[in-house]
Structures are given as C-alpha cells and as structure tokens.
KOLBAPA-778813 format. One line per field, with one value per residue: residue in one letter; chain; x, y, z of N, C-alpha, C, O, CB in turn. Coordinates in pm, whole numbers, always signed. Each point is the difference from the previous one (the first is absolute). Glycine has a CB too. Layout:
# KOLBAPA-778813
aa: c(A ...)
ch: c(A ...)
n.px: c(X ...)
n.py: c(Y ...)
n.pz: c(Z ...)
ca.px: c(X ...)
ca.py: c(Y ...)
ca.pz: c(Z ...)
c.px: c(X ...)
c.py: c(Y ...)
c.pz: c(Z ...)
o.px: c(X ...)
o.py: c(Y ...)
o.pz: c(Z ...)
cb.px: c(X ...)
cb.py: c(Y ...)
cb.pz: c(Z ...)
# end
This chain:
# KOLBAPA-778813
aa: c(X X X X X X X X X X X X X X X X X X X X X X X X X X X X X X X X X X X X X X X X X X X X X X X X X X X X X X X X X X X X X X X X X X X X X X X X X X X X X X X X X X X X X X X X X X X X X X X X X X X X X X X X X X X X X X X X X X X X X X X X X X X X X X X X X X X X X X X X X X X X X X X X X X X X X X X X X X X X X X X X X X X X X X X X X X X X X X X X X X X X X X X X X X X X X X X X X X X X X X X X X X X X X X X X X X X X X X X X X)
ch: c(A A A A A A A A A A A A A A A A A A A A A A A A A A A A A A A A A A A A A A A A A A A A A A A A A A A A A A A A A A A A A A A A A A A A A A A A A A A A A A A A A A A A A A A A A A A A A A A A A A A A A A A A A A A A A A A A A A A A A A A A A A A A A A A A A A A A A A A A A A A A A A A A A A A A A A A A A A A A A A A A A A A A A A A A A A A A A A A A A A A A A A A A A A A A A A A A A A A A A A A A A A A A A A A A A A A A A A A A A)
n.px: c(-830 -283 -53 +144 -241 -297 +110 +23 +296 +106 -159 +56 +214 +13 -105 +228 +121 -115 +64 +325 +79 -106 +223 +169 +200 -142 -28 -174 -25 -417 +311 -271 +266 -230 +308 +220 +29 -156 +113 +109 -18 -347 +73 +233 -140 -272 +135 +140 -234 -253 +185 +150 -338 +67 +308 -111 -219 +129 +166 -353 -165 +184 -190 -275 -14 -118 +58 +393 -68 -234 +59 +174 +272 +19 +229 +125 -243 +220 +107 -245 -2 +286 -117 -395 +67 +163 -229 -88 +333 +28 -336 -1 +257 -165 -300 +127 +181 +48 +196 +149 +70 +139 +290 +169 +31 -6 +224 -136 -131 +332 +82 -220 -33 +333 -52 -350 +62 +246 -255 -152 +307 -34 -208 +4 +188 -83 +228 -351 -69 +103 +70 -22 -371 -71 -188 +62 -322 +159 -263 +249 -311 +184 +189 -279 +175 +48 +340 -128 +218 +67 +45 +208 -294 -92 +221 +36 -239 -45 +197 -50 -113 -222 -114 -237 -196 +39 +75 -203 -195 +22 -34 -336 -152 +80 -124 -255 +13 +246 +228 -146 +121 +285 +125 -206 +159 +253 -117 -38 +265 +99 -40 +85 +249 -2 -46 +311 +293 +10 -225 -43 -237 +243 -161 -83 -170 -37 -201 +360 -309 -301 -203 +28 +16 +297 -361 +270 -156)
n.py: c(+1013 -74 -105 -288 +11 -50 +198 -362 -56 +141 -139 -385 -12 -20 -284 +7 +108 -154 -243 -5 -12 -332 -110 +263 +61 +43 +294 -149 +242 -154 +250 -3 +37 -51 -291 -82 +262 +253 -359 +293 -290 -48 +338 -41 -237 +40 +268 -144 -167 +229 +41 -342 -8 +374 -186 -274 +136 +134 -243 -79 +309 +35 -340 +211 -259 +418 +252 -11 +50 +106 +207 -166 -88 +320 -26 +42 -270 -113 +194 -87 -412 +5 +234 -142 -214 +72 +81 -385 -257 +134 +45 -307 -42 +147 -127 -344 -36 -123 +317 -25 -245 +32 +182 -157 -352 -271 +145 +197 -269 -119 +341 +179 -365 +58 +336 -89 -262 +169 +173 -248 -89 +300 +73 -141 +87 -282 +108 +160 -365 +40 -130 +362 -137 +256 -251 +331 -204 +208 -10 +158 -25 +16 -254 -268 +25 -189 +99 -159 +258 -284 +239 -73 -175 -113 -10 -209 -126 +59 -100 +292 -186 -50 +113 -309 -74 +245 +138 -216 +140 +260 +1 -62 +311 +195 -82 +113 +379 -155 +275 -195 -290 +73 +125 -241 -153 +195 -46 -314 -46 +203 -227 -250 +66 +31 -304 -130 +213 -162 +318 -141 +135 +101 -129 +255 -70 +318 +67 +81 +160 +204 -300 +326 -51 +248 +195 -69 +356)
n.pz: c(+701 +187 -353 +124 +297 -71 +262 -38 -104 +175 +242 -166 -15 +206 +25 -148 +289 +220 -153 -224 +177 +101 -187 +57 +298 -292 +81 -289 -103 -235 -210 -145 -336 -193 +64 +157 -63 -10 -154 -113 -188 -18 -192 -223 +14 -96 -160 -278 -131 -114 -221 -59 +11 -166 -134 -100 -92 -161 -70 -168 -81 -165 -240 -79 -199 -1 -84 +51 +245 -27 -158 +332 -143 -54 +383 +278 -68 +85 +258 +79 -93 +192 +261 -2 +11 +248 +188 -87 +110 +256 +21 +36 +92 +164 -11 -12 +256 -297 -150 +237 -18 -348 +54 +298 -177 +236 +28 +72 +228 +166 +76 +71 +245 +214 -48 +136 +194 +163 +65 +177 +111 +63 +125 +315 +129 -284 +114 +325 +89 +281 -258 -310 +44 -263 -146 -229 -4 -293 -104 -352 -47 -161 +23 +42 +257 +211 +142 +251 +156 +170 +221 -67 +89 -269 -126 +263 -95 -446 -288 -112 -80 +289 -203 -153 +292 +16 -351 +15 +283 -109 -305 +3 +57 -189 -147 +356 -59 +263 +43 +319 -80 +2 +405 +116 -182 -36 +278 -58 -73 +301 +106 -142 -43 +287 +110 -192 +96 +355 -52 +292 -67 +139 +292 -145 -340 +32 -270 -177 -253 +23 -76 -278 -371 -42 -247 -6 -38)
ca.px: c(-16 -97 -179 +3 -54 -102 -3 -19 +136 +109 +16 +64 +146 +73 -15 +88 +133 -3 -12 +140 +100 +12 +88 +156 +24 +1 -113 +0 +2 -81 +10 -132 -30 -91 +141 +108 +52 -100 +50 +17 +52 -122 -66 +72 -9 -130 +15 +126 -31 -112 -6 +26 -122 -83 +66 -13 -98 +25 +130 -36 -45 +82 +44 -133 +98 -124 -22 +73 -61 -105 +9 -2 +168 +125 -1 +30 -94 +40 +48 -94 -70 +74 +25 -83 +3 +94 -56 -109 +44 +56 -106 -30 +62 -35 -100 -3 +72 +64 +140 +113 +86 -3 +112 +113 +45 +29 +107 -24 -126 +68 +61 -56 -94 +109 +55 -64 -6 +125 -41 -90 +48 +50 -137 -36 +133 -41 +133 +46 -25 +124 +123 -17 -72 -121 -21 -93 -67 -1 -109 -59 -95 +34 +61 -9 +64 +4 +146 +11 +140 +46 +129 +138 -29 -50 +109 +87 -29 -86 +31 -54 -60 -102 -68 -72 -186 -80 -35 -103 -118 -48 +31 -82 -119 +14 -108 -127 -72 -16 +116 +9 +30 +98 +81 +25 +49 +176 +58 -24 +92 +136 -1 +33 +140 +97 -50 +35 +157 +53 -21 -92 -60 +80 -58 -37 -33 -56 -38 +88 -18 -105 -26 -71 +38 +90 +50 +136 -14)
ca.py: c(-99 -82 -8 -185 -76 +59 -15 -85 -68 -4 -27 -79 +36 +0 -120 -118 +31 -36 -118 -8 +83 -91 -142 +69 +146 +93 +119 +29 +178 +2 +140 +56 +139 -8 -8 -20 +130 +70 -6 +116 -82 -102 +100 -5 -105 -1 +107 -42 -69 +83 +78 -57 -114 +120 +21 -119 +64 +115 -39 -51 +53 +122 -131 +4 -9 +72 +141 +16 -5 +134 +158 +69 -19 +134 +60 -33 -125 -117 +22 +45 -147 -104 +26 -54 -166 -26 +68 -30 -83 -13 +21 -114 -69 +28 -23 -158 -47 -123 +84 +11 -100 -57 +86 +43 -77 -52 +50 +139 +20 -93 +78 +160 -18 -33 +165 +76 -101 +45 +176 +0 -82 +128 +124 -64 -101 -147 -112 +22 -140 -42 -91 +16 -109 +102 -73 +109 -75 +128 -58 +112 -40 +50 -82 -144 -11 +16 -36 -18 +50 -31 +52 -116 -101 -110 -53 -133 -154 -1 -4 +25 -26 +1 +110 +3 -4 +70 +83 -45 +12 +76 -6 -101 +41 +113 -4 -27 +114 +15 +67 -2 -151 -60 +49 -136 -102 +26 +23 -119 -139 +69 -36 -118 -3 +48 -64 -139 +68 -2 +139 -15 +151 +16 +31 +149 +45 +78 +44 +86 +34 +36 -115 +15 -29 +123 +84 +76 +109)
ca.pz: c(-104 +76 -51 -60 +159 +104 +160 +30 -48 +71 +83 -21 +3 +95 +100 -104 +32 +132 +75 -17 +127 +113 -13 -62 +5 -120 -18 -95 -47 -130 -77 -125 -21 -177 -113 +28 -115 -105 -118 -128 -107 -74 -51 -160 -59 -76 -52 -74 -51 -63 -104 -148 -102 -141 -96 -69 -68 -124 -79 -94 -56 -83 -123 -87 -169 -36 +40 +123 +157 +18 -7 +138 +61 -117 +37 +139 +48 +67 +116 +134 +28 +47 +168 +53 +26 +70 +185 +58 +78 +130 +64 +52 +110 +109 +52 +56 +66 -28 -70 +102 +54 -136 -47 +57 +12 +106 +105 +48 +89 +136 +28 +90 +121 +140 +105 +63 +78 +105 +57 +131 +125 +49 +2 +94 +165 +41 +82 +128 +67 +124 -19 -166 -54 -112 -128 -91 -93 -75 -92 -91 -105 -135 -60 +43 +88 +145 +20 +139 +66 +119 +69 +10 +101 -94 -122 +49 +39 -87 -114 -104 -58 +107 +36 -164 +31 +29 -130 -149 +63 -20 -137 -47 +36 -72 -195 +8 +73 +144 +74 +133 -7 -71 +94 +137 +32 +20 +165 +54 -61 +55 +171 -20 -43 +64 +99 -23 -25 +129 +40 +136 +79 +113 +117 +49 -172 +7 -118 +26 -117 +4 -56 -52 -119 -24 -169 -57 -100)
c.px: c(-96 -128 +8 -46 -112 +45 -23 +141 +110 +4 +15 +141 +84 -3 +103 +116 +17 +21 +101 +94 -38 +43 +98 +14 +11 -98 +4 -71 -53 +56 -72 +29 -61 +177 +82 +86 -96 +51 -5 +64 -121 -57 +76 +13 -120 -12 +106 -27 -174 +44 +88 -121 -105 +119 +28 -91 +37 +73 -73 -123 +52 +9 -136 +38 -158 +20 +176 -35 -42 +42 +46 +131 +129 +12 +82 -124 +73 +93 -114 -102 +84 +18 -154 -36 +96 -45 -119 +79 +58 -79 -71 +55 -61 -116 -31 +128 +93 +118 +112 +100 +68 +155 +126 +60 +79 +81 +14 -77 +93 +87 -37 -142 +133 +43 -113 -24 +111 -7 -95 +83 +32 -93 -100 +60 -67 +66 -11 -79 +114 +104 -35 -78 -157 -25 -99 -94 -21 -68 -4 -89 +42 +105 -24 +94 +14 +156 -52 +183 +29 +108 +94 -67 -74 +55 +100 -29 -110 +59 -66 -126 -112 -108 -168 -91 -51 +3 -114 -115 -39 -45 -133 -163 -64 -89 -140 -69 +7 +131 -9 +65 +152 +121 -44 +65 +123 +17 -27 +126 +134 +35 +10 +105 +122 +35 +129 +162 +49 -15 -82 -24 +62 -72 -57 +18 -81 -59 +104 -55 -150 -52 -70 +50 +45 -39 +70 -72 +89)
c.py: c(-110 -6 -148 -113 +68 +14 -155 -117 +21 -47 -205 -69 -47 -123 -33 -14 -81 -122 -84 -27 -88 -89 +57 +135 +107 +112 +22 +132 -31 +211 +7 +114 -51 -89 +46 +164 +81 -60 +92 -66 -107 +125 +26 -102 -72 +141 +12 -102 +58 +47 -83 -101 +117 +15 -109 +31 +85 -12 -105 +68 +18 -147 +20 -39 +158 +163 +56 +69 +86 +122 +26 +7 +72 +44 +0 -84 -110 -16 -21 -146 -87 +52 +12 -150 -41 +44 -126 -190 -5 +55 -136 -97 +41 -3 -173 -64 -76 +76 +26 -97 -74 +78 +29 -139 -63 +29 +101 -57 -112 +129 +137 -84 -44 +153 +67 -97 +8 +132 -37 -62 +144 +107 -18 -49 -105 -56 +106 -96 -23 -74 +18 -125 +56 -48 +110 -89 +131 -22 +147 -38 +1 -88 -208 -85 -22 -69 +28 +29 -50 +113 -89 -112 -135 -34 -84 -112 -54 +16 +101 -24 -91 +41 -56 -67 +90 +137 -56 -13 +112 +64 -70 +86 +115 +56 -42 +138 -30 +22 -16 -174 -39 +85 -100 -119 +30 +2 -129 -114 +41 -87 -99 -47 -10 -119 -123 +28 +18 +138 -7 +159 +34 +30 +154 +70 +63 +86 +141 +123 +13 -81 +81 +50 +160 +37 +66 +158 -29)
c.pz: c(+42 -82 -36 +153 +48 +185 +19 -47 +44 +148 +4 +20 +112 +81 -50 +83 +125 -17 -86 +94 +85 -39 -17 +87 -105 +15 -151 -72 -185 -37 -167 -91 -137 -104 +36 -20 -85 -137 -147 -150 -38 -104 -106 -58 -65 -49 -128 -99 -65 -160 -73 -69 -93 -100 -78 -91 -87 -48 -120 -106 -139 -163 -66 -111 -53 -27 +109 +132 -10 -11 +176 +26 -41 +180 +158 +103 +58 +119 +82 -1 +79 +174 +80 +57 +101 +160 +33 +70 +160 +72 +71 +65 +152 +59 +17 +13 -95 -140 +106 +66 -160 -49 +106 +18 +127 +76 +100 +103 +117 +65 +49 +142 +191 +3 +55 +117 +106 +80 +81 +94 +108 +57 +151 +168 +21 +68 +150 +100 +71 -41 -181 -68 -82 -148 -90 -98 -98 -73 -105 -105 -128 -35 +38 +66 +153 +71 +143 +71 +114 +68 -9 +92 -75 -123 +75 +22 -163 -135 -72 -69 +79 -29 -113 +41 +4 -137 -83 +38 -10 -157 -63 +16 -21 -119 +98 +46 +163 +124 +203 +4 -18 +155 +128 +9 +4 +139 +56 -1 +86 +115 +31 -10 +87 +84 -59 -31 +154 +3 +68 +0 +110 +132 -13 -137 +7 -129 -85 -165 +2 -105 -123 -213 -72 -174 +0 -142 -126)
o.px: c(-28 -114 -100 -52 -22 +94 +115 +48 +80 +101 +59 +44 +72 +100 +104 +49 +73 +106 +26 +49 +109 -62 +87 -81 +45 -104 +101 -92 +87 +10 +29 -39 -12 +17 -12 +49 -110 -29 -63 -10 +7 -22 -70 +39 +10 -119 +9 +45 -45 -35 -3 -4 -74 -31 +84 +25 +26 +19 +46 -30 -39 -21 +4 +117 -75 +82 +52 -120 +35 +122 +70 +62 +118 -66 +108 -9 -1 +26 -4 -60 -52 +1 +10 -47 -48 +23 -11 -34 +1 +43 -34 -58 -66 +4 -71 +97 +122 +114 +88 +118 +116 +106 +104 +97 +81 -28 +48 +48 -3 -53 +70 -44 -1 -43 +34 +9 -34 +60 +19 -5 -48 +18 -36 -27 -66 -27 +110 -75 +114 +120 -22 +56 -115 +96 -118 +64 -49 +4 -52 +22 -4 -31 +77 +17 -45 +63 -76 +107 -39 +71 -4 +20 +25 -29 +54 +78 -21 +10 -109 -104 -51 -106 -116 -88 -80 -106 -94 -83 -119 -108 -33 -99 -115 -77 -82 -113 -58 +47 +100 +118 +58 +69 +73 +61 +51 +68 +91 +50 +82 +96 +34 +30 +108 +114 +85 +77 +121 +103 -112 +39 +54 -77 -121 +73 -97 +96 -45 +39 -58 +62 -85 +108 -78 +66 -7 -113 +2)
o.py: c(-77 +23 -69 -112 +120 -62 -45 -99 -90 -56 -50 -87 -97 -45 +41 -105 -98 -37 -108 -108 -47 -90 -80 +84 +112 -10 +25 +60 -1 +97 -58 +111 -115 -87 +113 +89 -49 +65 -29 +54 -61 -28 -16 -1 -95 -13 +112 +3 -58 -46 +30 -54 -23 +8 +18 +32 -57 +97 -22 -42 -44 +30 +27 +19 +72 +42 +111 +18 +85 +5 +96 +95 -35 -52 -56 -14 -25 -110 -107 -31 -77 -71 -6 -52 -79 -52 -52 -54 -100 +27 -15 -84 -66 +37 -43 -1 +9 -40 -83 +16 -37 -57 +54 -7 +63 +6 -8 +39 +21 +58 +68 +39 +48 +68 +87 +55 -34 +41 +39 +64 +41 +38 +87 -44 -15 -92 +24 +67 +30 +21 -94 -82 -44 -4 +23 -78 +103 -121 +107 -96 -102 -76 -95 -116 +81 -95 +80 -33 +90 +76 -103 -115 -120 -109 -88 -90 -119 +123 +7 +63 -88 -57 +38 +0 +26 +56 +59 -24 +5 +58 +46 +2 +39 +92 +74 -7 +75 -69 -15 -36 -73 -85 -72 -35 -34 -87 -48 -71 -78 -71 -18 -104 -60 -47 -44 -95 +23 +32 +29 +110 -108 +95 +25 +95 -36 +70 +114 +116 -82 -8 -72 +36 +94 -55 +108 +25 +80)
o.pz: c(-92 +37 -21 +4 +19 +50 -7 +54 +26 +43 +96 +75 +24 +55 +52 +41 +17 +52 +55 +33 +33 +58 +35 +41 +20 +66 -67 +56 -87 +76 -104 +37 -43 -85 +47 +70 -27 -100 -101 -110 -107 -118 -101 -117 -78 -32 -50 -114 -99 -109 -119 -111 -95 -119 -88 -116 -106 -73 -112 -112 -108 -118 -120 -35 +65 -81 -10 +15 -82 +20 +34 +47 +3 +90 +16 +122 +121 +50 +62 +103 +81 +101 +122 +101 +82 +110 +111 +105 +73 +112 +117 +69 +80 +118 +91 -75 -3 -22 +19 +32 +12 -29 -38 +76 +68 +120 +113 +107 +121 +95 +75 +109 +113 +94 +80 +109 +113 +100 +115 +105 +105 +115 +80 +112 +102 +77 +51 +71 -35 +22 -77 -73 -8 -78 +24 -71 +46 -21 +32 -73 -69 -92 -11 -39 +81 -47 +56 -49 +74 -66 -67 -39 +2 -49 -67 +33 -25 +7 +57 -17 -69 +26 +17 -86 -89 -27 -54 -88 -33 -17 -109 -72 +24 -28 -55 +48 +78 +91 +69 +3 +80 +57 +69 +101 +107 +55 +67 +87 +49 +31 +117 +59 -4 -5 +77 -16 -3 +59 -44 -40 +25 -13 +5 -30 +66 -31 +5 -14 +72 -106 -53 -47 -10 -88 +59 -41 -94)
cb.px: c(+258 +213 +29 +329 +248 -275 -225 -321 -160 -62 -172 -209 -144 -121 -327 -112 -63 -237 -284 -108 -101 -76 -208 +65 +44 +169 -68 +142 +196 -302 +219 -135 +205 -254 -63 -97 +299 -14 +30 +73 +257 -75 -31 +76 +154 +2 -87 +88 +253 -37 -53 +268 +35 -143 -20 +31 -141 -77 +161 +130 -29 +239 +166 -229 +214 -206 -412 +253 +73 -226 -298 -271 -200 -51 -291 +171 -153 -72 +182 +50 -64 +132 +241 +26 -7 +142 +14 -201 +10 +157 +24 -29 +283 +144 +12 -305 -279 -372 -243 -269 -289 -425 -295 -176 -125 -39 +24 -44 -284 +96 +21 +54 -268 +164 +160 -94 -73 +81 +8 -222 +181 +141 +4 -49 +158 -53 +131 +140 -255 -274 +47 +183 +246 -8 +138 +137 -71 +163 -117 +172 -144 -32 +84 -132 +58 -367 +273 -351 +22 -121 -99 +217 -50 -146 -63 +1 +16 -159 +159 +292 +232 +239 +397 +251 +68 +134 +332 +222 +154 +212 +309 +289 +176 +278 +286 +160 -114 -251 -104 -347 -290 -182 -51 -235 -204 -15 -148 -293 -182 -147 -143 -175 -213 -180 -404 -336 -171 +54 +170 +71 -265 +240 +284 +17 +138 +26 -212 +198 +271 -22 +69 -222 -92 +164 -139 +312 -50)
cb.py: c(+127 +43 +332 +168 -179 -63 +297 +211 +86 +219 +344 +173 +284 +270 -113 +172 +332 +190 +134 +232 +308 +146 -90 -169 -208 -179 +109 -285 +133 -360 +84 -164 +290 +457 -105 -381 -91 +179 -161 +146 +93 -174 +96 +143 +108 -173 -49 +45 -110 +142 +198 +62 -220 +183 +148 -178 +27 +33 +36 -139 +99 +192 -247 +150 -506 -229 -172 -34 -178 -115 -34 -172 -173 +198 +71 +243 +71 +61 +252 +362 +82 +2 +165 +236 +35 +76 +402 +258 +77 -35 +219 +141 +58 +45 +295 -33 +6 -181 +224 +124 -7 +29 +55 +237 +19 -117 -66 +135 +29 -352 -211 +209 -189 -355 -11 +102 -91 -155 +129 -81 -301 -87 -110 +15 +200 +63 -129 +178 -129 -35 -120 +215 -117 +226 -296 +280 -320 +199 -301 +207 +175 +316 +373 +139 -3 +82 -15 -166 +97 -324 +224 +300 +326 +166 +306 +206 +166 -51 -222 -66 +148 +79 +190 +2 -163 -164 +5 -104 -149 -74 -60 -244 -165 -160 -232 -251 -35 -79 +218 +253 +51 +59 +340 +91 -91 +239 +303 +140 +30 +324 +139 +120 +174 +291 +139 -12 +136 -234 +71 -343 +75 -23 -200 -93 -117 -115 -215 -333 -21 +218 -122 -3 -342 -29 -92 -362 +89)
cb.pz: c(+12 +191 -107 -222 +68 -253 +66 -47 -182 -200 -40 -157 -137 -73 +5 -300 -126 +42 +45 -170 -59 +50 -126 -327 +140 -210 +306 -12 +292 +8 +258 +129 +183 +90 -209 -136 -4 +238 +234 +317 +194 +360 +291 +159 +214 +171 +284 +306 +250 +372 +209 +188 +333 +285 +198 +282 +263 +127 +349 +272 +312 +397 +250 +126 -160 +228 +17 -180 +218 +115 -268 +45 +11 -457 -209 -163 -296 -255 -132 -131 -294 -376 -174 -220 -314 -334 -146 -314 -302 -161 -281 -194 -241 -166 -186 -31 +193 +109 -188 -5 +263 -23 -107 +35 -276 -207 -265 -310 -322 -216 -199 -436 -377 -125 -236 -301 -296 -261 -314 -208 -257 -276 -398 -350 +80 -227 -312 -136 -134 +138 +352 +63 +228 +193 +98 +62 +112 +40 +173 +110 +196 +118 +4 -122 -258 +37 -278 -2 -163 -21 +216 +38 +193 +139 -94 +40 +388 +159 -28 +39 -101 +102 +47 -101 +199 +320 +41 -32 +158 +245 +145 +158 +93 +107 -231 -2 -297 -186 -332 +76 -184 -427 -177 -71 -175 -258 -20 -158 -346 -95 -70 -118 -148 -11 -14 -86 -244 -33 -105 +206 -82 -147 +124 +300 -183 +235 +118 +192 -170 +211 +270 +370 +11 +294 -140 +70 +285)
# end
C-alpha cells in the first residue's frame, strides 16, 4: 500500500522516531491503512437509497396529467431501471470515499476504525517492551481517522485525553495533503508528551520496537 509515502519521507519519519525515543522510554509504532472496514452496509445503503429515488422517479412519471406515462414504463422496464440504478449506486459508494463514509455513518467508522486499531497493536506486539511502554500511532484514511494506543506502562502516567494534540496535529496535516509532515510533527509532539509525563529514558535503553512506518491491509 506504500504509494501515499515517499522513500525520503519515510525515512523522515523514522528520524522523527529516533530522535523521539532519545527523551523517552516510549516506542512508537506509526500504522497506515486505506480503511478500517470494507463497510458493506455503506454499499446497501447507497444502493437502497438509489433505487428508491428511480422508484420515486417513475412513480412520478406513471402521475403524468395528459397522455399518461411513457410506453417505456409498461412492463418489466421499470424493474431493471430501479435494480440498475440501485447497482449503479453502490457502485459509487464504493468508488467515493466521502459517500462511504456518509452511508456507514459516524458510529460504524469510530467503532471499526479502534477495533482495527486493537488488531494492529496486536499484530505488532506493541505491548512486547520491557516496562510495556509501546505507543500505536494508527492512522485510517478512509474513515478520517486517527487513534492512538498506549501500553499499560504508558497509560499509567498519560490520560487519554492527552492524547488530542498530537491526533489534531496530525489531523490538520492530513486535509492539507500533508500526511509525511503531519506524522513528523505527531511523533515529535509524542515525544514531548512522553518526556513531560515522567516516561524517562532509561540508562540501558534500548530500541525495542522497529522505527519504521507499518501498511496495514
């Protein structure tokens, strides 16, 4: 999925990480996918909402005053307009973002973006750190989304609601088309957070997590 980063960027990135990591014992772990979910319910759901706006249409046909409705709408026509129509809607869900997200609606996208967000932690063994101090930075496009995951170690000294700089930094840098930037400064800010939350670096601190930027599928 590496087409949205360049080489020079990631290798960015990674600095970001490194030099993060020298104020903190945090490791942080950036993950990258297109989308959370295939959302199949945005797709009947623009597909649903299609073929009832033809069967609207030909409901007003058929009223015509005059002559009355066309010669075409007799028959088993107006089947195959409403289930064409209906395909070609969930065609377009499924080709723009801002439908898909539109039809699976806000709840679905918080709720499938964090469980995939609990699958990379996992996937990653973020939580395998000495004193569990692994930080998932999760980033989904499609659903405009981003969640961040602490271990127990860092969740013991860092809140939650901590976390909403470095999302809305990144978030910000996002709509501008500038996805490398917007991850440098987050890791940056990360590393800031950590430093100022008492997640020292430790004498014989050691890079326990690979600094490099993870595409989910």
């Amino acid at each position: 999925m590496n087409a949205i980063l360049t080489e020079p960027e990631l290798a960015r990135i990674k600095e970001a990480i490194s030099a993060a990591e020298t104020r903190t014992s945090g490791e942080i772990v950036p993950y990258i996918v297109a989308q959370s979910d295939k959302h199949e319910v945005a797709l009947w759901r623009g597909a649903g909402l299609a073929a009832l706006l033809a069967y609207a249409v030909i409901l007003g046909l058929r009223w015509l005053p005059g002559w009355g409705a066309p010669q075409w709408l007799e028959g088993i026509t107006p089947v195959l307009l409403i289930v064409s129509t209906g395909v070609t809607g969930a065609v377009l869900t499924s080709l723009i973002p801002a439908l898909k997200r539109r039809f699976a609606g806000r709840c679905r996208l918080i709720v499938t973006t964090h469980r995939r967000a609990v699958q990379a932690f996992l996937e990653k063994e973020v939580f395998l750190t000495r004193e569990r101090t692994g930080i998932l930075l999760f980033v989904s496009l499609l659903e405009h989304r981003i969640e961040v995951i602490g271990d127990t170690g860092i969740n013991a000294k860092v809140d939650a609601d901590d976390w909403a700089n470095v999302v809305a930094t990144i978030q910000k840098n996002i709509k501008l088309g500038k996805l490398a930037d917007g991850l440098v400064e987050g890791i940056t800010e990360c590393g800031s957070l950590l430093e100022k939350a008492g997640v020292e670096i430790r004498s014989d601190d050691t890079n326990e997590l690979a600094d490099d930027v993870t595409f989910g599928s």
